[in-house]
DOLO-554654 format. One record per residue (C-alpha): residue in one letter; x, y, z. Coordinates in steps of 0.5 Angstrom, whole numbers, padded with zeros to 4 digits, always signed. Example, Ala and Ser with C-alpha at 12.3 -4.5 7.8 and 13.67 -1.06 7.14 Angstrom:
BEGIN
A+0025-0009+0016;S+0027-0002+0014;
***
This chain:
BEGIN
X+0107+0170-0193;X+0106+0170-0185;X+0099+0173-0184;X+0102+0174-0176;X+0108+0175-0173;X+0112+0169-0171;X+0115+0171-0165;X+0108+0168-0161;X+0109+0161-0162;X+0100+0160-0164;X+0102+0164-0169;X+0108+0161-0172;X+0105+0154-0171;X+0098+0157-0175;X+0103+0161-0180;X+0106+0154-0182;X+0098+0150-0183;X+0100+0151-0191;X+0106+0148-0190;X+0103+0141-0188;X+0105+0136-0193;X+0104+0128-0192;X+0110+0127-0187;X+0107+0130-0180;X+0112+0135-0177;X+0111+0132-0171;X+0113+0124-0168;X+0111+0121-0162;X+0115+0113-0161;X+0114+0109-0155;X+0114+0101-0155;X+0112+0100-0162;X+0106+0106-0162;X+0107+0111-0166;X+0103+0118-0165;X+0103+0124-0170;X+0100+0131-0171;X+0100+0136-0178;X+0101+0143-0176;X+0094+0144-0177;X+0093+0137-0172;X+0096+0141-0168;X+0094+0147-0167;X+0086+0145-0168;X+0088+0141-0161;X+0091+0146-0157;X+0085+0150-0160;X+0080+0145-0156;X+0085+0145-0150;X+0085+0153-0150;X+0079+0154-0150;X+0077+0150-0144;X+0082+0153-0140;X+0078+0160-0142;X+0072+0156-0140;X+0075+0154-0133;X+0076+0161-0132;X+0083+0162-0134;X+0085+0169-0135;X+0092+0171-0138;X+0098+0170-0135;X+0094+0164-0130;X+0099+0158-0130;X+0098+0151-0131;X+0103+0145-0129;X+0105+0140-0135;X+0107+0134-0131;X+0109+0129-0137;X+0113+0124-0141;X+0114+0126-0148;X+0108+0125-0150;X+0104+0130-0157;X+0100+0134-0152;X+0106+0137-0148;X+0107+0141-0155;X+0099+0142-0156;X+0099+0145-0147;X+0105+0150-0150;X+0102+0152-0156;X+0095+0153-0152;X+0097+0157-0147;X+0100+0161-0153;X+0093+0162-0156;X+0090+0163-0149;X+0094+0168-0146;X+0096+0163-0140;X+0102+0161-0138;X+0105+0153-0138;X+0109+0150-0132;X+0112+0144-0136;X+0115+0139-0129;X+0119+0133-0130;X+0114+0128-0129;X+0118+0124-0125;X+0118+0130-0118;X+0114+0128-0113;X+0113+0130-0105;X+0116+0137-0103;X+0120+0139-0109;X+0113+0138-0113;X+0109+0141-0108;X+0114+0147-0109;X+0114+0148-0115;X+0106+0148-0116;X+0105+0152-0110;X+0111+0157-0112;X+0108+0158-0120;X+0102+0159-0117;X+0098+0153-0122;X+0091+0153-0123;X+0091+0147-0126;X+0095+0141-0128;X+0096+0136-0134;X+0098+0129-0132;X+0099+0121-0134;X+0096+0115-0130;X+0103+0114-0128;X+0104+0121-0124;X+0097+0121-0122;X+0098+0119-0115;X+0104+0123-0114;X+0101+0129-0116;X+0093+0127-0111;X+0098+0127-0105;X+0103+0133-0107;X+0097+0138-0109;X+0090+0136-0113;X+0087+0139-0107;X+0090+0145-0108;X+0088+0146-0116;X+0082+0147-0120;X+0082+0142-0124;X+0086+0137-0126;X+0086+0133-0134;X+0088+0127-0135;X+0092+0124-0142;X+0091+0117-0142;X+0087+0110-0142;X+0084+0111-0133;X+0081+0118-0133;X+0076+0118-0128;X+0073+0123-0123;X+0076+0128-0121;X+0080+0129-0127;X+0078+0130-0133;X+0079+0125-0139;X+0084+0129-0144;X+0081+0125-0150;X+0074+0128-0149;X+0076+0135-0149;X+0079+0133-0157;X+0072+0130-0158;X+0069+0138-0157;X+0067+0142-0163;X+0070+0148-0162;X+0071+0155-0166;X+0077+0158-0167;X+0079+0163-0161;X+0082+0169-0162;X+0090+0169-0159;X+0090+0173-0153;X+0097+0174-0152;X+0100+0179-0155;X+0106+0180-0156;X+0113+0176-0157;X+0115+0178-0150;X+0109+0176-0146;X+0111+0169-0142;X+0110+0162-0145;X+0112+0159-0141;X+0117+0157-0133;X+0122+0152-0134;X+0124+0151-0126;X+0132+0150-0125;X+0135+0144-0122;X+0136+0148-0115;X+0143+0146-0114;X+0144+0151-0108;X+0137+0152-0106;X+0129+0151-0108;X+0129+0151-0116;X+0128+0158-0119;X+0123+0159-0125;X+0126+0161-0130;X+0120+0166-0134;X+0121+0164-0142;X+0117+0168-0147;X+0113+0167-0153;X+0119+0169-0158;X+0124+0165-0155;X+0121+0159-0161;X+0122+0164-0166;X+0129+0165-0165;X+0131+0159-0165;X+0131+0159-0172;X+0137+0163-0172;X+0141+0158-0168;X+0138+0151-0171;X+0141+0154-0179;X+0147+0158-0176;X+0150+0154-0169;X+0146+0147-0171;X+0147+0147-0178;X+0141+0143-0179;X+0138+0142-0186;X+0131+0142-0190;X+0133+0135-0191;X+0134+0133-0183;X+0129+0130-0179;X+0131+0131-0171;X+0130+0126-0166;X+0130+0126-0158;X+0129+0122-0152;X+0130+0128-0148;X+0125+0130-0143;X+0120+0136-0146;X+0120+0139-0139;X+0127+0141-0140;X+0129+0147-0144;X+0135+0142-0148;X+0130+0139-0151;X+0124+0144-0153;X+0129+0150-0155;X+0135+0146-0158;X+0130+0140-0161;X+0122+0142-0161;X+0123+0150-0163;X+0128+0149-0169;X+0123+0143-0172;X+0118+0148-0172;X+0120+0153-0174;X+0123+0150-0180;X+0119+0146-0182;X+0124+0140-0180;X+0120+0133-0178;X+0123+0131-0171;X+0121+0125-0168;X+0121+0124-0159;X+0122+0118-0155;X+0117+0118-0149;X+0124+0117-0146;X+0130+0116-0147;X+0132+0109-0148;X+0141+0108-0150;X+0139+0101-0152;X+0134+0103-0157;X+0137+0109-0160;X+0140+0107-0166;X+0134+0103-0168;X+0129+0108-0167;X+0133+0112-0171;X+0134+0108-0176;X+0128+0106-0177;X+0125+0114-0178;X+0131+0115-0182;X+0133+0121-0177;X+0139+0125-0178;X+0141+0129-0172;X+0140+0127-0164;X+0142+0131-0157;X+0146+0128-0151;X+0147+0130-0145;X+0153+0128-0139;X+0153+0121-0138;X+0148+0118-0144;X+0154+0120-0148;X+0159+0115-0144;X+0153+0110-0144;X+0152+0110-0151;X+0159+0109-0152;X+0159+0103-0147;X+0153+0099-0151;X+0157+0092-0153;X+0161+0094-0161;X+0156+0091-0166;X+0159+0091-0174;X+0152+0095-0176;X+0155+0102-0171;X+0156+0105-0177;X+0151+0103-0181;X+0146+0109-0179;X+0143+0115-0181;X+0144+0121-0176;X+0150+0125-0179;X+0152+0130-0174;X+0150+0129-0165;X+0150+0134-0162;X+0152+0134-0154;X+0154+0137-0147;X+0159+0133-0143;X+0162+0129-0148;X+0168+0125-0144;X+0174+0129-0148;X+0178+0121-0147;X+0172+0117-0152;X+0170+0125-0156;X+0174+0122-0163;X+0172+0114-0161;X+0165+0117-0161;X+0165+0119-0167;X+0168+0114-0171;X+0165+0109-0169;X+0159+0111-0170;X+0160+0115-0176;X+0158+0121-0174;X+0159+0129-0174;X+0160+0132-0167;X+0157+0138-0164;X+0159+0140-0157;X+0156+0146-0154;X+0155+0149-0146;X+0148+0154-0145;X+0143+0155-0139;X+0136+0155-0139;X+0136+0162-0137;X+0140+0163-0145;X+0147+0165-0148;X+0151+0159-0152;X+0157+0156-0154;X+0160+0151-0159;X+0165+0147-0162;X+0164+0144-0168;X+0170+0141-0170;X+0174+0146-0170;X+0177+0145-0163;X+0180+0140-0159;X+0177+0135-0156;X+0174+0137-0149;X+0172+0144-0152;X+0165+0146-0152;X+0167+0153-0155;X+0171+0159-0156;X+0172+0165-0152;X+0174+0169-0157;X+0171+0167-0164;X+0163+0167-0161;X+0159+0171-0167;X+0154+0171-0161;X+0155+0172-0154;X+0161+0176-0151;X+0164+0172-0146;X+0169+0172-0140;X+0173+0168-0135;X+0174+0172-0128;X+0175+0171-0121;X+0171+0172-0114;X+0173+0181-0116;X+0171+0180-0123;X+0179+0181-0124;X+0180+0177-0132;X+0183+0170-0132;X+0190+0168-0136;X+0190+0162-0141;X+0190+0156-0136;X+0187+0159-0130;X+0180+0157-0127;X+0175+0162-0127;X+0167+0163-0127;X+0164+0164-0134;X+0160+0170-0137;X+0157+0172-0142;X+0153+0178-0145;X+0151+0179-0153;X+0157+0181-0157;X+0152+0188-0158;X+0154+0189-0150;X+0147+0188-0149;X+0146+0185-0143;X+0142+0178-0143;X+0135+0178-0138;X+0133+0174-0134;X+0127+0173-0130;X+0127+0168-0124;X+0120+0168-0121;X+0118+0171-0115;X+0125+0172-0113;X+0128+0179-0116;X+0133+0178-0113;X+0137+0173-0115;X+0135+0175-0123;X+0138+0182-0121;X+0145+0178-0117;X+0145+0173-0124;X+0145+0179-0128;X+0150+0183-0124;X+0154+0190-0128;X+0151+0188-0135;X+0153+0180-0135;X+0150+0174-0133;X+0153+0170-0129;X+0154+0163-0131;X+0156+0159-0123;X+0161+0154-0127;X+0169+0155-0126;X+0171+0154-0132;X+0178+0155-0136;X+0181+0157-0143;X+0188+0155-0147;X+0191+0160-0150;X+0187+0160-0157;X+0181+0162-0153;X+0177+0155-0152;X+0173+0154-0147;X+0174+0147-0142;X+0169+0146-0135;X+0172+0144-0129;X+0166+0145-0124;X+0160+0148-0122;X+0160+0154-0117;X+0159+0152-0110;X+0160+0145-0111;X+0154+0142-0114;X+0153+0136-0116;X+0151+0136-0124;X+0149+0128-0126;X+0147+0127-0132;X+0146+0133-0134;X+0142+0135-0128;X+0144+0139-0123;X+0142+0135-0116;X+0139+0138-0110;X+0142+0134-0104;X+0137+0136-0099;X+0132+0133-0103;X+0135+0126-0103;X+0137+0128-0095;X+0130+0129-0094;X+0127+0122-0096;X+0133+0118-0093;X+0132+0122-0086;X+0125+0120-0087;X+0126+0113-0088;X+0127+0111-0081;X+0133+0108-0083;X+0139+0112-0081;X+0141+0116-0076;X+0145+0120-0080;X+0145+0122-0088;X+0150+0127-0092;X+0150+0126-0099;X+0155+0128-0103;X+0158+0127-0111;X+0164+0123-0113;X+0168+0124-0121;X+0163+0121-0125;X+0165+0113-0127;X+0162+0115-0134;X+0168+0120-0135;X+0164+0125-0137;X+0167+0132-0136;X+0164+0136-0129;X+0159+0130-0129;X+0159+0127-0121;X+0156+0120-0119;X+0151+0121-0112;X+0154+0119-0106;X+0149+0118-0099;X+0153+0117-0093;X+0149+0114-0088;X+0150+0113-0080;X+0145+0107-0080;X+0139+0107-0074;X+0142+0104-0068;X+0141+0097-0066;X+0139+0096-0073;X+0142+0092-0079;X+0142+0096-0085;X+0139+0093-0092;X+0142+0098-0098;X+0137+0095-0102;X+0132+0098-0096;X+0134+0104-0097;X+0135+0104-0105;X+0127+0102-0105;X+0125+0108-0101;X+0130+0113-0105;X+0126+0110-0112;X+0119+0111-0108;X+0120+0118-0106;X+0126+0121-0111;X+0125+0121-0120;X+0131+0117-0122;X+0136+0122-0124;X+0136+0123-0116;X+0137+0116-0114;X+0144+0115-0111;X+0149+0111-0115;X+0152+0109-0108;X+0150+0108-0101;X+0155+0109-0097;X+0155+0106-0090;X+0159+0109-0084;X+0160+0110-0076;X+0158+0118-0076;X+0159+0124-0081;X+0164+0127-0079;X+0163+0135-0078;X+0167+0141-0075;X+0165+0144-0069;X+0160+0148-0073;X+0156+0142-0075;X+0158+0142-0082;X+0159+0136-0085;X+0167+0134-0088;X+0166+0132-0094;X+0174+0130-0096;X+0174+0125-0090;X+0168+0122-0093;X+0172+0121-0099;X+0177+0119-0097;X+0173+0114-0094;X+0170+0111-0100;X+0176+0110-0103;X+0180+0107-0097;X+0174+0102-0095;X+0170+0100-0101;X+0167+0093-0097;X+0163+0099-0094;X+0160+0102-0101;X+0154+0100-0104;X+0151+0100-0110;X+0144+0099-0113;X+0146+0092-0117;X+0151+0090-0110;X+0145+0091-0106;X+0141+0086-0110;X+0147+0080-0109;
***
């Protein structure tokens, strides 16, 4: 019997120390070395770690950023930011420059938790600006201070300061397609109503044990991966990144049953040269986003597995096909027992079978779905508009209901399951003093992957100057995380634009297709 109400994560966590058994609920892998914690491992460190905010001074609802791979203490932050009150900013580890000073300005951080491997992107972007800055790993050092030496504290434990489900947990940041990233405030109780979605949408069993290599900043891998192991009680094993080289060796090896995809690993995946043992794994069911409908039945056979396909957002709301649909399909618009949806166009007018329109949603009780972007109303009030949230993606549906993406609302350019912004790719290059001109804009994936787009950087090269692509894809990998990094630099005589300046992306097009001698990728580059 639970002695406190789960929808706080400290005490969900705490309520399940009685269920430790010989196996950790938690796995960490990374190149052979392997980390684990016990719920009652768990929860003692976050203890250490919350106490320490309370004694830097950290008050209820103060935030901290999170700038880390996959490692045990990205979930010991989350749960002490739930014991302590405070709220976690958990940032891809890979952002750095303007987009990481932005999103630690704009949350307000008092503190950041990093790796050796981001410790001089976040000197430059804002250790100046925080209180204090922790370090996890083998070279902390002054001014930060060693992770690991905080574990060594005797600590007594703290009385959980948040109280109520509906308190915030934690600001997961958007990819900001159309503008600076919007963070998304996401409550305590989010991790305990993923155990309606990990029994009834997931279908995962008292036998699975899930694993992931998707980044833990993100809400894919918290909300469908990490919230439902824990609730559970179903082990789960993290890469400290994904590796499609590995993945089937490293579920094997932990006898994992369940995975997660998104985008373009899925065709990736799929490329790996065919090996005699491809069915010969443990995982009975991936569950995927964007899986390429030309490889769906492929896929699954060759790897003997059970596909899932589902469609969600950070902010909430979800749709599924587990089978029951035709290939492509991420869900029906009709037989949704949870969420209502809609087809519509710009007068909100509803779409006919084949037609493409925005989707929304709202609960099948006609409740509405809340969402909270920080430090804009705004655009919580406009995502939400009449009592239905506003997914920004045109999508259609056939005449049974099921549900087929065509494109993001706007034109953004979704890659790898992120949603890139362009003017931070512009930026670097612009900066780089190697053009004179840049736009960057998206292609058709070459994965195949359904509203999936490759990254295209059109450059005016600098005058009198001979560009180097290999040049130029060095400054986008020192100043961009990898998702962003364009797949093709394409070199032309200038961007052309309208009277008003406005860049005229069908012309580029047109021009990567017609002139591919002036079309460069990362390996060319290199030849």
């Amino acid at each position: 019997m639970s002695m406190y109400d789960d929808s706080v994560l400290a005490h969900l966590v705490a309520n399940r120390i009685g269920q430790d058994t010989k196996a950790p609920i938690l796995t960490f892998e990374y190149e052979g070395e392997v980390e684990e914690r016990t719920y009652a491992e768990l929860y003692a460190n976050a203890n250490k770690l919350a106490a320490f905010f309370i004694d830097h001074g950290m008050e209820k609802g103060d935030r901290f950023g999170i700038l880390l791979l996959n490692h045990p203490e990205v979930v010991e932050a989350l749960v002490a930011a739930s014991i302590s009150g405070c709220v976690a900013v958990p940032i891809d580890p890979r952002t750095k420059g303007a987009k990481l000073a932005y999103m630690l300005n704009d949350s307000g951080c008092r503190g950041i938790i990093c790796e050796d491997y981001n410790l001089e992107a976040v000197r430059q972007a804002a250790l100046d600006s925080v209180d204090w800055c922790v370090q996890v790993g083998d070279n902390a050092s002054e001014p930060t201070i060693d992770y690991r030496a905080l574990m060594q504290a005797d600590v007594e434990n703290i009385a959980v300061r948040t109280e109520s489900g509906n308190d915030p947990l934690q600001i997961l940041y958007t990819s900001g397609t159309t503008g600076d990233p919007k963070g998304i405030v996401k409550p305590n109780v989010n991790y305990a109503q993923a155990q309606i979605l990990g029994s009834s949408v997931f279908g995962i069993q008292d036998s699975d044990k899930l694993y992931t290599g998707l980044s833990l900043s993100h809400g894919n891998a918290q909300l469908m991966t990490l919230a439902p192991a824990l609730t559970m009680g179903v082990p789960v094993v993290f890469s400290r990144k994904f590796t499609r080289s590995r993945l089937w060796d490293i579920t094997r090896q932990f006898r994992c049953t369940m995975f997660n995809l998104l985008g373009g690993m899925t065709a990736a995946i799929y490329s790996l040269p065919p090996a005699t043992n491809d069915g010969d794994n443990p995982i009975r069911r991936v569950i995927s986003a964007g899986m390429p409908a030309a490889i769906w039945q492929d896929f699954a056979q060759r790897f003997d597995v059970e596909l899932l396909e589902v469609y969600g957002s950070a902010e909430g709301g979800l749709f599924w096909n587990a089978g029951n649909g035709p290939a492509g399909s991420f869900g029906n618009l009709r037989e949704n027992p949870l969420f209502e949806g809609r087809i519509v166009d710009e007068a909100d007018n509803d779409c006919g079978p084949g037609q493409s329109g925005e989707l929304i949603w709202r609960f099948r009780s006609g409740e509405a779905i809340e969402v909270l972007y920080l430090n804009n109303p705004e655009a919580s009030a406009k995502k939400t508009r009449d009592g239905w949230f506003r997914t920004g993606d045109v999508v259609h549906a056939d005449a049974n209901g099921w549900l087929f993406f065509d494109y993001r609302k706007g034109g953004g350019i979704r890659h790898n399951g992120d949603f890139i912004n362009p003017a931070f790719v512009e930026k670097v290059i612009a900066e780089s003093g190697l053009v004179d001109d840049v736009f960057v804009y998206g292609v058709p994936a070459a994965s195949g992957a359904p509203g999936e787009k490759d990254v295209v950087a059109a450059v005016v090269p600098r005058e009198g100057y001979s560009l180097d692509s290999d040049e130029l894809f060095s400054v986008c990998r020192e100043g961009l995380e990898s998702n962003f990094v364009p797949t093709y630099v394409q070199v032309v005589d200038e961007i052309p634009k309208t009277a008003s300046e406005k860049p005229q992306e069908r012309f580029l097009i047109e021009a990567f297709e017609k002139s591919p001698q002036r079309v460069f990728t990362e390996e060319l580059s290199r030849v």
